[in-house]
N, C-alpha and C positions, 0 to 999 in steps of 0.2 A: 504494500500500500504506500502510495507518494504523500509525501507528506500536504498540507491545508497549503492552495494553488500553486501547483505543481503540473504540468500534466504533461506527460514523458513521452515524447512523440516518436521517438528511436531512440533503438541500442542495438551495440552491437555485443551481442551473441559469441560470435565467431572470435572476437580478442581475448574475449575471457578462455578459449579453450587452447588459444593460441601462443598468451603471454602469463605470465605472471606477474601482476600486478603489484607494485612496492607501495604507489601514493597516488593519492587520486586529488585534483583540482579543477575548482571551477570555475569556466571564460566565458567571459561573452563574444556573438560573434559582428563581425560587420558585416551586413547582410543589405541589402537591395530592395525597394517593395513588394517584388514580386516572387521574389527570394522566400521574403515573410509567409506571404501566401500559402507558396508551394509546401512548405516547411507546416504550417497548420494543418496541411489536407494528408501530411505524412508521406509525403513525396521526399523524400530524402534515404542515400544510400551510404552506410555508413562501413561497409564490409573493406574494403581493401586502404582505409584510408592512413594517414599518422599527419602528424604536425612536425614542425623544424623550424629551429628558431634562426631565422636570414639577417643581420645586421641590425638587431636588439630588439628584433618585431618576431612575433611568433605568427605561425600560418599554417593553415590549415588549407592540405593537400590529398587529394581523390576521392574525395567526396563527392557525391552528383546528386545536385538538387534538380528536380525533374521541371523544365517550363511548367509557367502556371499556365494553363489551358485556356484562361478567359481572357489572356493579356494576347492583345493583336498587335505583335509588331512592337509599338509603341514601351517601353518599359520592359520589354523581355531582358533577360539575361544569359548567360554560357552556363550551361547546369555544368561545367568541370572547373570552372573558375578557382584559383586560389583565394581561400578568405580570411582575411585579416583577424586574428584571435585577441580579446582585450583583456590582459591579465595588469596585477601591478608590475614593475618593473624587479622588484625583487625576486617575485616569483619566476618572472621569465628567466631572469638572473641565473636562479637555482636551478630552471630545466635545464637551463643551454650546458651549466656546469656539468649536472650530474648527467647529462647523457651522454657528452662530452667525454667525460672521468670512469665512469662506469658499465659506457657502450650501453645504456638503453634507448629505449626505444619511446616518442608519445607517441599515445594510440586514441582515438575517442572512443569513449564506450558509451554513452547517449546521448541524446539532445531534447531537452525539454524547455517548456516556457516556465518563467517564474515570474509570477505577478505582471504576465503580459509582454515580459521578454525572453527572447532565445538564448539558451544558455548550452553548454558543453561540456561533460563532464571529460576530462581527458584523465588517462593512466599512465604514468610512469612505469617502463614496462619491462619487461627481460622476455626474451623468447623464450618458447619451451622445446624441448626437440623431441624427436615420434614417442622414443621413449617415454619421456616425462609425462605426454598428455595423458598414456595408456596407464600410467602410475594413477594421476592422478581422476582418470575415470575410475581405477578400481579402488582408490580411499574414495569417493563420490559413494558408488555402489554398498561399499561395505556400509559406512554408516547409513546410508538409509535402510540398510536390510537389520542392522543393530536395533534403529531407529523402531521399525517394525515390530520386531520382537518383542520390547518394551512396553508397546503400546499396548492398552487393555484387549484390543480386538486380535490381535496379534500369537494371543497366551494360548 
């Protein structure tokens, strides 16, 4: 459950199986009108993206916001466009370092509005390799089959 106005219009799925997650933060994006739009109706694809911070600006890279459909021409946008990510400057600071220092990776894992604006959860990330995921599907499985057991319906 999201918390009181919130309401979480993507995630991405696929990072969390992909990376493992150290820190997680939240940016606003610079977005377009029709950007806005597209992004309310849940046109947005957030599977193969990450962000990189280019000369003290962070940016967000392969993400595809899909044309909003009612916008003729006038106001359209490039749904592969790079978009500008709005953190404090410390924070950028500490991505640019630690990924830098540490080889990880930002990745976005949702996008939701908060009190009427688009926001981005990004992850601080490590990759995982075949192994790892397969590890980490079967600590998933076991505890939920624990999880079962326990439960009164379960006995």
């Amino acid at each position: 459950m999201s918390p009181k106005g919130v309401k979480v219009v993507a995630s991405n799925r696929k990072a969390r199986h992909d990376y493992d997650v150290l820190d997680t933060f939240e940016a606003g994006m610079q977005l377009v009108g029709t950007e806005v739009k597209s992004i309310r109706d849940g046109k947005i694809v957030l599977k193969d993206a990450h962000a990189r911070v280019e000369d003290g600006e962070l940016w967000l890279v392969g993400v595809h916001v899909a044309p909003y459909e009612l916008a003729d021409g006038f106001g359209g946008h490039d749904p592969e466009r790079r978009r500008k990510l709005l953190l404090h400057r410390w924070e950028i600071d500490e991505l640019a370092e630690r990924s830098a220092r540490e080889g990880l990776t930002i990745v976005p894992l949702s996008v939701y509005f908060k009190e009427g604006r688009a926001k981005i959860e990004l992850g601080l990330a490590r990759g995982r390799r075949n192994y790892d995921k397969r590890h980490a599907i079967a600590e998933r499985d076991a505890a939920r089959d624990a999880a079962q057991a326990m439960s009164p319906k379960g006995r």
